[in-house]
C-alpha positions as CSV (number, residue, x, y, z in Angstrom):
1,X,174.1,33.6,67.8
2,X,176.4,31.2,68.8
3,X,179.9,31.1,67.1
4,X,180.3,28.1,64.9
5,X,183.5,27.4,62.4
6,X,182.3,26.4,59.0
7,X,184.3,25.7,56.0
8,X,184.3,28.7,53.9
9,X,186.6,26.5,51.1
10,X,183.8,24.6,50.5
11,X,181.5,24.9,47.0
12,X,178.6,24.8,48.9
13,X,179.7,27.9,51.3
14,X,181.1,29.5,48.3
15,X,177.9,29.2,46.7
16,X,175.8,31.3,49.6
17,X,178.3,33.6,50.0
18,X,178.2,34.7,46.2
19,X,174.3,35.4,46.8
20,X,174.5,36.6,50.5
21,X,177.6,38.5,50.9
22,X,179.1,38.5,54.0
23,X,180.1,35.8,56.4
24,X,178.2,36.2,59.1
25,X,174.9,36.3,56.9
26,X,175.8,32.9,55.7
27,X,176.6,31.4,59.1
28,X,173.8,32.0,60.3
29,X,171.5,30.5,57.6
30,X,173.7,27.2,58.0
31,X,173.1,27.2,61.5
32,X,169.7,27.6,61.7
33,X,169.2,25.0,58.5
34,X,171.3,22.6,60.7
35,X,169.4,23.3,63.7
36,X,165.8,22.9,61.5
37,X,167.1,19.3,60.0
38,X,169.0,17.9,62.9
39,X,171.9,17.3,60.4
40,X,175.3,18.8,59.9
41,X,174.7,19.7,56.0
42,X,175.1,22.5,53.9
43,X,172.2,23.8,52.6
44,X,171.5,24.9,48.6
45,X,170.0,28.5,47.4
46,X,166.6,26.3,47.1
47,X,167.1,24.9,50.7
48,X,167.7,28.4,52.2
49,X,164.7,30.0,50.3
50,X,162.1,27.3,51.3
51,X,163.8,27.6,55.1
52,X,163.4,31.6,55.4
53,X,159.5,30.8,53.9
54,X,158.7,28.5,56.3
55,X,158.3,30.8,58.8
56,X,158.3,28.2,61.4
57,X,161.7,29.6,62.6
58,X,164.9,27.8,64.4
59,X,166.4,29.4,67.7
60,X,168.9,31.1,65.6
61,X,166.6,32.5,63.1
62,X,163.2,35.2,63.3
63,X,160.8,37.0,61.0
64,X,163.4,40.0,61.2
65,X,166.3,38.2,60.2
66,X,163.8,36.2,57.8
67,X,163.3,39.1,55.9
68,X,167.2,40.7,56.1
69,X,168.2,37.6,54.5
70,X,165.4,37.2,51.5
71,X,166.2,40.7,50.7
72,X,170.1,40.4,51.0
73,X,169.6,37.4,48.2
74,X,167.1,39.2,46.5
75,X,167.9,39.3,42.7
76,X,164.9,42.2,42.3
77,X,167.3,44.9,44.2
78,X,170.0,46.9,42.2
79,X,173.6,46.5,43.1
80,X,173.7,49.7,45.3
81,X,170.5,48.9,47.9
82,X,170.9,45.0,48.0
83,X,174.3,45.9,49.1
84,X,173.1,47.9,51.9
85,X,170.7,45.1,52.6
86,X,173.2,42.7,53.3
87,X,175.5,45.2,55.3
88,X,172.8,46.1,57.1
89,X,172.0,42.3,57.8
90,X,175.1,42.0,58.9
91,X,175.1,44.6,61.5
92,X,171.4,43.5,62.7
93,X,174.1,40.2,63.6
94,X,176.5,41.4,65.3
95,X,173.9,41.7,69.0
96,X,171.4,39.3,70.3
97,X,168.2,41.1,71.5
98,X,166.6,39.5,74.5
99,X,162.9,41.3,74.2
100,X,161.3,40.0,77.6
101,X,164.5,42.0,79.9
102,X,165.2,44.4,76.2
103,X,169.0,43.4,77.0
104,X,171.4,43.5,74.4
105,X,174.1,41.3,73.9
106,X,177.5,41.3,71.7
107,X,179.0,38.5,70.1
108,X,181.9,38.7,72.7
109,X,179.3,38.1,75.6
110,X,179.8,41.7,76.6
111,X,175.9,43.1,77.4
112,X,175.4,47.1,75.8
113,X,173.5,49.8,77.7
114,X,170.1,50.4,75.8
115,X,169.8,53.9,73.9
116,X,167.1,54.7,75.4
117,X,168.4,53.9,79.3
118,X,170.9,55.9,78.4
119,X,169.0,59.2,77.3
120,X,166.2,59.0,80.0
121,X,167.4,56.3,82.4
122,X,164.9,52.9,82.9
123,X,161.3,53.3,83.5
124,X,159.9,52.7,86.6
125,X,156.5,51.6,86.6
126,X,156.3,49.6,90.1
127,X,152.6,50.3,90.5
128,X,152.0,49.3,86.5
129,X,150.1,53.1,86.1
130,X,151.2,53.0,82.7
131,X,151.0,48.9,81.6
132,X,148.4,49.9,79.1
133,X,149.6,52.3,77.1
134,X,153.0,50.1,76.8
135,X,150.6,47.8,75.5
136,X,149.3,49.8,72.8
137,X,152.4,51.3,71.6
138,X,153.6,47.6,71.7
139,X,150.1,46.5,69.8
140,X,151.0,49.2,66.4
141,X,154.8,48.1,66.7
142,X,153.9,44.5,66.5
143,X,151.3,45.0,63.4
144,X,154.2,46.8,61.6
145,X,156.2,44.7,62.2
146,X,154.4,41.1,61.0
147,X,153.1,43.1,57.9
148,X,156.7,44.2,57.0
149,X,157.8,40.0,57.4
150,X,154.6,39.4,55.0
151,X,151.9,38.5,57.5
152,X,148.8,39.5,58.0
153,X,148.8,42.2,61.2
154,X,144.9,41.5,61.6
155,X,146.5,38.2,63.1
156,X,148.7,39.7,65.3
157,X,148.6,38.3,69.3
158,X,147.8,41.0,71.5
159,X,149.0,38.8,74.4
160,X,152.1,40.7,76.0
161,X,154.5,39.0,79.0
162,X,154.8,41.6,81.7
163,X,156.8,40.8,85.2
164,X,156.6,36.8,84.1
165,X,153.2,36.9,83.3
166,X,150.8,36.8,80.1
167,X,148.5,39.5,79.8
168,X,146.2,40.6,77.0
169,X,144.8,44.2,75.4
170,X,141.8,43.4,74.3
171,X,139.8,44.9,70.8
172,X,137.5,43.8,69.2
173,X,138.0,42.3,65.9
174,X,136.7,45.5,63.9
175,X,138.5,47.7,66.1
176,X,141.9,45.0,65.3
177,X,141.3,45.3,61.4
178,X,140.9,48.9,61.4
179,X,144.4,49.3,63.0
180,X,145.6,46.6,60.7
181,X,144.4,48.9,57.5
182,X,145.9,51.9,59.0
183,X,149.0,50.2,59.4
184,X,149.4,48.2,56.0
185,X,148.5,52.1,54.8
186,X,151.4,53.8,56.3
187,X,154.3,51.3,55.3
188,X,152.5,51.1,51.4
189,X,153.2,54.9,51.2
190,X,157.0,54.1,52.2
191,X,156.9,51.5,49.6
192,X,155.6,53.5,46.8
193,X,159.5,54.8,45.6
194,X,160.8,51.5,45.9
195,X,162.4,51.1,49.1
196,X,162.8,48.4,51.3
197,X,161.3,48.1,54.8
198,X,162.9,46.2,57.5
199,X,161.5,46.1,61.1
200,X,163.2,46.6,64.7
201,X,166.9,45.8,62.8
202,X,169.2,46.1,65.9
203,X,172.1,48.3,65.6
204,X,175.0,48.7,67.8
205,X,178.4,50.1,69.1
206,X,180.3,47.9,70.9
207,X,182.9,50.5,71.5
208,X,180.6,52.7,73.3
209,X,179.0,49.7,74.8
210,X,175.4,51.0,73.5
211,X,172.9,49.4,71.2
212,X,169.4,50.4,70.2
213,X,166.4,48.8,67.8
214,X,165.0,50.7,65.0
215,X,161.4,50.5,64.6
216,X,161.6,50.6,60.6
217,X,164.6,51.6,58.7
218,X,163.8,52.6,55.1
219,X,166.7,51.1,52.4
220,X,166.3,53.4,49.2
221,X,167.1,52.5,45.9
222,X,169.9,54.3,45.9
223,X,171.5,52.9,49.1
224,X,170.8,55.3,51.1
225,X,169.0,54.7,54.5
226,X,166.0,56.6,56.6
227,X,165.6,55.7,60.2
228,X,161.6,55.9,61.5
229,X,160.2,55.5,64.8
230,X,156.7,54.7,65.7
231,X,155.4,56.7,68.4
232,X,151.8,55.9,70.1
233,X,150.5,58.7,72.6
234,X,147.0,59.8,74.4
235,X,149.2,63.2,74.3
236,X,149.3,64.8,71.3
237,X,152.8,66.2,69.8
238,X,150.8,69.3,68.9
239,X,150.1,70.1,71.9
240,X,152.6,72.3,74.2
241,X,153.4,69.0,76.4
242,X,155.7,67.5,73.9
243,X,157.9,70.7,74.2
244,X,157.6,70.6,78.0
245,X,161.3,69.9,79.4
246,X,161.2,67.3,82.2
247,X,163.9,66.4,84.7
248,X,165.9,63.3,83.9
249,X,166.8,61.0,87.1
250,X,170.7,59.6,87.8
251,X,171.9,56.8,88.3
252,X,171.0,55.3,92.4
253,X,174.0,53.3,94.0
254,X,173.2,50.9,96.9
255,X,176.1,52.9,99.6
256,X,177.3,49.4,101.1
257,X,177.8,47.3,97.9
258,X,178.6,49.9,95.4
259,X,176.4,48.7,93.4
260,X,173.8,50.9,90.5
261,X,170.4,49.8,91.8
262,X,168.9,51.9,89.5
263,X,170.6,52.8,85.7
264,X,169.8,56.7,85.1
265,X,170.3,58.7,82.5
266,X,174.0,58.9,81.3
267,X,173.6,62.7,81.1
268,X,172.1,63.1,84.4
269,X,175.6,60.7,85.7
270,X,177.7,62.9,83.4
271,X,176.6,66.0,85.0
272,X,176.7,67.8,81.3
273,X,175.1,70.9,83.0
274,X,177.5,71.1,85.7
275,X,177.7,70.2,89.2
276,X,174.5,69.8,91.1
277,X,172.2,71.2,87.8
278,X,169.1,69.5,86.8
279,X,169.2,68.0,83.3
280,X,166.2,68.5,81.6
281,X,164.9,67.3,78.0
282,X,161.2,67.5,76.5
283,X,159.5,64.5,74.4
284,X,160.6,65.8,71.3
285,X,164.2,66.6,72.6
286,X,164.5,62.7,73.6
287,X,163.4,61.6,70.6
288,X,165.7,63.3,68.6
289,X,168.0,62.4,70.5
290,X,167.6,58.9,70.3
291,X,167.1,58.5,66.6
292,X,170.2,60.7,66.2
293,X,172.1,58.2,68.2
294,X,170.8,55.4,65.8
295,X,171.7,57.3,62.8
296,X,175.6,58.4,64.1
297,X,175.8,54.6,64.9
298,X,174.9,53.6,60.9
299,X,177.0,56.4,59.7
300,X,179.9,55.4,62.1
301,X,179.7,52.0,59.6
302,X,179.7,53.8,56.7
303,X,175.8,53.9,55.5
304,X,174.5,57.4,54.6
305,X,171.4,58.6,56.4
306,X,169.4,60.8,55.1
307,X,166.5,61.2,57.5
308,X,165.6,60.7,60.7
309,X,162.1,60.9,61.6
310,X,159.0,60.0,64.2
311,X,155.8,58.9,62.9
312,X,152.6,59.9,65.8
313,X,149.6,58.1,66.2
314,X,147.6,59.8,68.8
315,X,144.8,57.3,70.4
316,X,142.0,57.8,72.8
317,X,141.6,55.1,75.6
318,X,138.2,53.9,76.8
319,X,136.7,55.6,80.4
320,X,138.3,51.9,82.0
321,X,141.7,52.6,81.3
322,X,141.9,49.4,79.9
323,X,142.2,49.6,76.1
324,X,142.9,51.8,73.5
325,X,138.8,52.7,72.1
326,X,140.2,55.4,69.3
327,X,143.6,56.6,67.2
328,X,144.3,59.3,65.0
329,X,147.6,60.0,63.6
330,X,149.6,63.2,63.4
331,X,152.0,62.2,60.8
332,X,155.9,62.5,60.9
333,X,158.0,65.0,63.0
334,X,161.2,65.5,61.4
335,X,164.6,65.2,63.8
């Protein structure tokens, strides 16, 4: 988001900050109403609501940051959780998220190593072996996410961009709607107490230079937070292979230039085991890991977490390899 100076003496700034909260938060919904009406006004309550229910978004603004900000004004939340919303809003500000090269960027410019680069180091896929199961895990995590920002998932593009190019999972439309029901059916039983569901909210630590997107984190009534992450596999976590330990590659550095041609795994650089020991972590190991890391980073601002868990769906893919033809799910493993 770029940084703009508005003038927070004004009745009309006042007025959104009352609802909204925080600063940033309100910055950001003049920009983008700027950037939607080509002029350089201030925008009322009414304004900002009929904007964030457009849905036909500015550069600045998206259906995750829709939804951060309905709920941070939302009069229907208690003190304590729309609180939380609107800190949490605020931190979901603080780094730009480039989804197409998954590079985070702070507001001072300064790009932060991915979570998940970090634990296990980037994929390499060269020969695209395992393209379609990114695209179903993608497929669930985009359904999730567009019923959580009030759409319909059934309507959800399975078109992904891979390596500059648009390429497609294709279900059919039964197959579509049955993942749609499953999905609306797993965030309604999240609902049921009350919370409030917000999808992929960025979170970051500038100080460590690391930032990370979680999938759904759970705002309870009380304030309180839950981070969840959906996890699609053909393997299931019942079987021994999610306990399997598997070595973790370092970091490659071209020897004339210096430079890292290839970002390992930070514990693998760090050489926590010791010189010239393998580090080695199973499925379940990195993904505690990795929500553990998104959980220290809320608590480090102050939120309290009070669980931390994966939610499985096991599917079957047809004999091609082309598509997901079947899914099951295995429920939530608790980190």
């Amino acid at each position: 988001m770029a940084t703009v100076c508005y003038n927070k003496n004004l009745t009309e700034y006042r007025t959104l900050k009352n609802i909204y909260g925080d600063d940033l938060i309100v910055d950001a919904l003049i920009q983008s109403y700027q950037e939607k009406t080509g002029t350089d006004e201030y925008p009322t309550p009414d304004e900002v609501n009929d904007m964030l229910n457009n849905e036909t978004y500015t550069k600045g603004m998206d259906g995750v940051r829709a939804k951060l900000f309905k709920m941070a004004g939302s009069e229907s939340l208690n003190p304590a959780q729309r609180d939380a919303v609107q800190q949490v809003a605020k931190l979901h500000l603080e780094t730009d998220f480039e989804e197409e090269t998954h590079t985070y960027t702070s507001l001072s410019g300064e790009v932060l190593n991915s979570t998940t680069t970090l634990i296990k180091g980037q994929m390499e896929d060269d020969a695209n072996l395992y393209a379609v199961n990114r695209r179903i895990g993608n497929a669930f995590d985009k359904m999730l996410q567009a019923y959580l920002e009030g759409k319909n998932p059934a309507n959800v593009s399975f078109m992904f961009r891979e390596n500059g190019k648009d390429v497609e999972l294709k279900v059919s439309e039964s197959f579509k709607q049955e993942m749609a029901d499953f999905i609306e059916q797993v965030a309604s039983d999240l609902m049921q107490e009350g919370s409030v569901l917000i999808p992929q909210v960025v979170v970051s630590s500038p100080e460590n230079k690391v930032a990370g997107s979680i999938d759904v984190l759970v705002i309870k009534p009380n304030g309180d937070l839950e981070v969840l992450d959906l996890k699609a596999s053909k393997n299931s976590v019942k079987s021994d292979k999610y306990d399997r330990s598997y070595p973790l590659k370092g970091s490659r550095v071209d020897e004339s230039t210096g430079e890292i041609v290839y970002q390992g795994s930070l514990l693998v650089d760090k050489k926590v085991n010791g010189e010239g020991q393998a580090v080695k972590l199973s499925t379940r190991q990195q993904h505690a890991m990795q929500l553990g890391i998104y959980a220290r980073m809320l608590m480090n601002r102050g939120f309290t977490v009070s669980r931390t868990a994966s939610y499985h769906i096991k599917y079957t893919m047809d004999s091609a390899g082309t598509t997901i033809s079947a899914f099951e799910t295995e429920g939530y493993t608790e980190h």
